[in-house]
VEXDREN-2710 file (C-alpha; in Angstrom, 1 decimal):
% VEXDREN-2710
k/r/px/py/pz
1/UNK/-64.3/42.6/37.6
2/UNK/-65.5/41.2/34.5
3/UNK/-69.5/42.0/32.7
4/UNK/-70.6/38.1/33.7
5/UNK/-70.1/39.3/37.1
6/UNK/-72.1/42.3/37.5
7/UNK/-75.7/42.9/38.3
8/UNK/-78.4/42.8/36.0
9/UNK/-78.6/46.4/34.7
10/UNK/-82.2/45.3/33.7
11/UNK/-83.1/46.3/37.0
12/UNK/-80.8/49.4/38.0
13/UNK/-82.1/52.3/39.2
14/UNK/-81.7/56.1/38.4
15/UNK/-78.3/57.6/40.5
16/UNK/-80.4/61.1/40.5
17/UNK/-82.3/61.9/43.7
18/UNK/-85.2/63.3/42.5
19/UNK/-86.8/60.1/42.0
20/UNK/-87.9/57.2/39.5
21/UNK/-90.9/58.8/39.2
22/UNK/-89.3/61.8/36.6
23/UNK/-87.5/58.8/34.5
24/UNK/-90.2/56.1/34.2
25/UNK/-93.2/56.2/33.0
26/UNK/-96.2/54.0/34.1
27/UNK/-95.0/51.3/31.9
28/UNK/-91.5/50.1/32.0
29/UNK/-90.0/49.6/28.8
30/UNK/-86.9/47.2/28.4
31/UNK/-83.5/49.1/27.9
32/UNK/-82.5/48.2/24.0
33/UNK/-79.3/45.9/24.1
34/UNK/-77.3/48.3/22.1
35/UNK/-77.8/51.0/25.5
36/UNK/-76.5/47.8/28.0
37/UNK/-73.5/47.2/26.0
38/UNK/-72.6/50.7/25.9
39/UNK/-73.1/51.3/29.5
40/UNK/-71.1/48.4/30.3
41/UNK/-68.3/49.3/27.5
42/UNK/-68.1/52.2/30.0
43/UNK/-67.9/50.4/33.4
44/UNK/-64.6/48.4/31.6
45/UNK/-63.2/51.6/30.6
46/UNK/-63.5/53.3/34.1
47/UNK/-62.1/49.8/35.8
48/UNK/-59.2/49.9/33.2
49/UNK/-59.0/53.2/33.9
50/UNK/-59.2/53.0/37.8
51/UNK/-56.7/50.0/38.0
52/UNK/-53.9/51.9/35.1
53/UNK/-54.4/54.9/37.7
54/UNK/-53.5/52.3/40.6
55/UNK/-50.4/50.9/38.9
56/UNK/-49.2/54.0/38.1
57/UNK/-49.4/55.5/41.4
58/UNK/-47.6/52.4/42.8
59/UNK/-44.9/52.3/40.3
60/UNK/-44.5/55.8/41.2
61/UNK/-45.3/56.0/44.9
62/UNK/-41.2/56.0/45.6
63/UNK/-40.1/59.0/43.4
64/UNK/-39.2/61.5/45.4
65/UNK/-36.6/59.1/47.4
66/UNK/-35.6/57.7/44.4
67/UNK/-34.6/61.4/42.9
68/UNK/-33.0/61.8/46.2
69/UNK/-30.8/58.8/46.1
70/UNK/-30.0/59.1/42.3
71/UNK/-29.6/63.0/43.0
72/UNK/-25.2/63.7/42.4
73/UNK/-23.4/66.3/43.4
74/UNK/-20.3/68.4/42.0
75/UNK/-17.6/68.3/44.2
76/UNK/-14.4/69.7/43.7
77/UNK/-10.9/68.8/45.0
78/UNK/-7.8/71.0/44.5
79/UNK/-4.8/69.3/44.3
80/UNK/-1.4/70.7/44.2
81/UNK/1.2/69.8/40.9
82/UNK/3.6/68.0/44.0
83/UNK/0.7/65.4/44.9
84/UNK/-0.5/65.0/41.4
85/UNK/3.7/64.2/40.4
86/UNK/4.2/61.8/43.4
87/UNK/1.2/59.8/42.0
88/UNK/1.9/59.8/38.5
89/UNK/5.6/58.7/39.6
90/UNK/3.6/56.4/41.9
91/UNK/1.9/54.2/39.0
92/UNK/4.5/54.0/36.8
93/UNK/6.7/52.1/39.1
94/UNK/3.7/50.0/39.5
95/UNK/3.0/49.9/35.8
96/UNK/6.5/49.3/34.6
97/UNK/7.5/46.2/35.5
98/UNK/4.3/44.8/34.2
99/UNK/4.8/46.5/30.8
100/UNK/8.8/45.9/30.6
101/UNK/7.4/42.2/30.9
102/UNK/5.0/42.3/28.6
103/UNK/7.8/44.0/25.9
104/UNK/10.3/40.7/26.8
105/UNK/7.1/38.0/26.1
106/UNK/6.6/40.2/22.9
107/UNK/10.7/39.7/22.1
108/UNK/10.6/36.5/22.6
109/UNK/7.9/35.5/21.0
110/UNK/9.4/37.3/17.8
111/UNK/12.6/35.9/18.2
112/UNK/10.6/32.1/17.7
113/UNK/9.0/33.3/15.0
114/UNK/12.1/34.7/13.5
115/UNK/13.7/31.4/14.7
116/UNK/10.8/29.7/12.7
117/UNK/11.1/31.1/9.9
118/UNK/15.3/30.3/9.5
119/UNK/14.5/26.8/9.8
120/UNK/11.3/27.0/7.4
121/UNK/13.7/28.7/5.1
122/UNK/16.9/26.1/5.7
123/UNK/14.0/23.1/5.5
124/UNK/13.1/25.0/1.4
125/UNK/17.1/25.5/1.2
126/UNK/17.7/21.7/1.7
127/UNK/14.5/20.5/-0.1
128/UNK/16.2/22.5/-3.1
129/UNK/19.4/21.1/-2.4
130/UNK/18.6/17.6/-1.4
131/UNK/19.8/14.9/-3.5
132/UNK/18.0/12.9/-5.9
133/UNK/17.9/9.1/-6.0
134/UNK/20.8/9.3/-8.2
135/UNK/23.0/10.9/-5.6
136/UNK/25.9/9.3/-4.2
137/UNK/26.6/8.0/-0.3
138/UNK/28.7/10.9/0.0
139/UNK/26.0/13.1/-0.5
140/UNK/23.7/12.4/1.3
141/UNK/26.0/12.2/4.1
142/UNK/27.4/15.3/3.2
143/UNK/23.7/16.7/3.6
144/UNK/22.1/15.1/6.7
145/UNK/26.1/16.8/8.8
146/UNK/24.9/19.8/7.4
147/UNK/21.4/19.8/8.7
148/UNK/22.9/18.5/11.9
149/UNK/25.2/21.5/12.3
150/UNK/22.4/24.2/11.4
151/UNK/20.3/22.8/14.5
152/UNK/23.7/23.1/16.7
153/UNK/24.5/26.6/15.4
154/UNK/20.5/27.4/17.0
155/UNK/20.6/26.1/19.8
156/UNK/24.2/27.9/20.8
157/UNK/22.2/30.6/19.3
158/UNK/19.5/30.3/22.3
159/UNK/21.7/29.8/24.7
160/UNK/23.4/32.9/24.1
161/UNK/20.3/34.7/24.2
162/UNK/19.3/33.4/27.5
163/UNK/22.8/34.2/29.1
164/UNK/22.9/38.0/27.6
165/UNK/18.9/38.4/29.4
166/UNK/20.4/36.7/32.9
167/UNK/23.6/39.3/32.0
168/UNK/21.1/42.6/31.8
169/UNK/19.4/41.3/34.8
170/UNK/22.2/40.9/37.0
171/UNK/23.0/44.9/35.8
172/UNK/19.9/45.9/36.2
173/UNK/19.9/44.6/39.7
174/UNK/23.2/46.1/40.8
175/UNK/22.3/49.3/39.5
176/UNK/19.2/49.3/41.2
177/UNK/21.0/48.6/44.6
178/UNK/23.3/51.4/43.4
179/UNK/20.9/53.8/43.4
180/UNK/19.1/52.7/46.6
END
């Protein structure tokens, strides 16, 4: 409730019982300004107060069932070392083949980067190499079967790689059915 809104406090009267007639005298003297202001300073501070007091207690009003619902409890589980080994055994065959796949995508991503590299290296090799304007036919001949056979030695190279993985798959998939 704001000051415009209130009564006049011109014409307020005394909140003691005994009467006006202990307060006022015959003639009514005006209330100075300064007194008004002060009273109604007051009345903001006790509806600030009052309404603080009412968010509070609503903010707060569910407490006790929140400390109850937030409230944990210990509880302790004794397992024996034979469950606690079955499980461990348990997620790492269910982690392994994950991680053994993770261990080829890191091999073969280091075997392009080393395969990279050998041609970055042949490409300076030939660069070094290559003939000048100057050279003869012969040459340059001689150079461009050379870079052809360095391509074919890497691909034989892969394709050898690819046949030993399929090779240590097929193994590991008989011995598996071995031990089974």
């Amino acid at each position: 409730m704001s000051r415009l809104s209130r009564a006049n406090l011109k014409a307020r009267e005394s909140i003691f019982t005994s009467g006006p007639s202990i307060h006022r005298t015959d003639t009514v003297a005006p209330c100075p300004p300064d007194l008004e202001e002060c009273v109604a300073a007051m009345e903001d501070c006790c509806e600030e107060a009052h309404e603080a007091q009412q968010l509070l207690r609503n903010g707060t009003r569910d407490l006790p069932r929140m400390m109850k619902v937030l409230g944990n409890e210990r509880v302790f589980l004794l397992v024996n070392e034979d469950t606690i080994k079955r499980y461990k055994t348990d997620l790492a065959d269910e982690v392994e083949p994950t991680i053994n796949e993770l261990i080829e995508r890191a091999e073969h991503g280091l075997a392009a980067l080393e395969k990279k590299e050998g041609l970055l290296k042949t490409k300076l090799e030939t660069a070094h190499a290559r003939p000048n304007a100057n050279a003869t036919a012969t040459q340059k001949m001689e150079a461009r079967r050379l870079q052809l056979l360095t391509k074919q030695r890497e691909r034989l190279e892969d394709d050898v790689r690819v046949l030993e993985e399929e090779i240590m798959l097929l193994e590991a998939k008989t011995t598996r059915r071995r031990r089974l």
